[in-house]
C-alpha positions as CSV (number, residue, x, y, z in Angstrom):
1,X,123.1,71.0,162.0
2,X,121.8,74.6,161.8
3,X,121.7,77.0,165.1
4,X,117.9,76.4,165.4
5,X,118.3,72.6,165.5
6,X,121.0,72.9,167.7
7,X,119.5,74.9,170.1
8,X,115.7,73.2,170.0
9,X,118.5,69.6,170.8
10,X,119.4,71.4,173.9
11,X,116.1,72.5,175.0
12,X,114.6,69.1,173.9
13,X,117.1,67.3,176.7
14,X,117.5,69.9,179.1
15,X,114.4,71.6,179.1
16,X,113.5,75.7,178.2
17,X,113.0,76.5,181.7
18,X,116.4,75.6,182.7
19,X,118.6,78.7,183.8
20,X,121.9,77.2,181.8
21,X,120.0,76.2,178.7
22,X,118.9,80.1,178.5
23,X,122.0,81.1,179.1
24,X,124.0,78.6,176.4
25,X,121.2,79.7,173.9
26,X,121.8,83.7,173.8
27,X,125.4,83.2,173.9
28,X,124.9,80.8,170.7
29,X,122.6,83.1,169.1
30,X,125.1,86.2,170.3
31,X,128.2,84.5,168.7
32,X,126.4,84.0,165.9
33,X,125.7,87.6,164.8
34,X,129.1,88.5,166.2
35,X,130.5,86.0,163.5
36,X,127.8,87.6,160.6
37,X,129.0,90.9,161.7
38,X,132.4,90.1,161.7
39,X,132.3,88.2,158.4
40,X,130.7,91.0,156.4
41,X,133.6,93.8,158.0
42,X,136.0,91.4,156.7
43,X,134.9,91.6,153.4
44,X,134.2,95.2,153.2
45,X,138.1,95.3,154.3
46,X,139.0,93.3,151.2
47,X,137.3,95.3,149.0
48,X,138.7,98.5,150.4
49,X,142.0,97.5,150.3
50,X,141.7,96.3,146.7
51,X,140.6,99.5,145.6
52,X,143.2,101.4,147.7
53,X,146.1,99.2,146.1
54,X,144.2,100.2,142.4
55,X,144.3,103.6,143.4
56,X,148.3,103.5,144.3
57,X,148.8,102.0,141.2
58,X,147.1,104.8,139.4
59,X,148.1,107.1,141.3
60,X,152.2,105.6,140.9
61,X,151.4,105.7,137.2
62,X,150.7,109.9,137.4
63,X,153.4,110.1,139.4
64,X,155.6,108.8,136.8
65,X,154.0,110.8,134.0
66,X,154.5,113.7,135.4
67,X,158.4,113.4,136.9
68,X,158.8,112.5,133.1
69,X,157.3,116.1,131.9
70,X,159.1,117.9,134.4
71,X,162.1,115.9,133.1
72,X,161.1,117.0,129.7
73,X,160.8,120.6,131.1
74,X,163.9,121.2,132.7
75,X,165.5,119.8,129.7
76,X,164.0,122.4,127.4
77,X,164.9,125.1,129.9
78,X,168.3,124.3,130.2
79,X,169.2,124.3,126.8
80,X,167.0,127.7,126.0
81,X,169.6,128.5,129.1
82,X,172.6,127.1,127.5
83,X,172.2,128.7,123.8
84,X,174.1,131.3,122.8
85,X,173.1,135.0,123.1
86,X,172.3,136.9,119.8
């Protein structure tokens, strides 16, 4: 049963006039576009935190890269260091 029917049920054997039936029928419709509202936020979370947990992993990856050039570097330097003077 959709909101609509729902609400035009309540109406139907309460009548539109009535104070409560008002009142139960904005709080439907309001909890109804707090759920929308609060669905689509909880997707855009999902899809930010997948792309945040790609860009750790990228970022991870360069991290590793380049604590293997500077590795690489201090390696070179220390033996330029370590070779005998001429």
């Amino acid at each position: 049963m959709t909101l609509e029917e729902r609400v035009a049920s309540l109406e139907q054997r309460l009548g539109k006039n009535d104070e409560l039936v008002r009142e139960l029928r904005d709080a439907v419709y309001v909890t109804a576009e707090l759920e929308t509202t609060h669905s689509k936020r909880m997707k855009e979370l999902a899809n930010e935190a997948a792309a945040h947990a790609d860009w750790l992993r990228e970022h991870q990856q360069a991290m590793r890269d380049l604590d293997s050039r500077i590795v690489g570097l201090v390696s070179g330097f220390g033996e330029f260091i370590s070779r005998p003077q001429k």
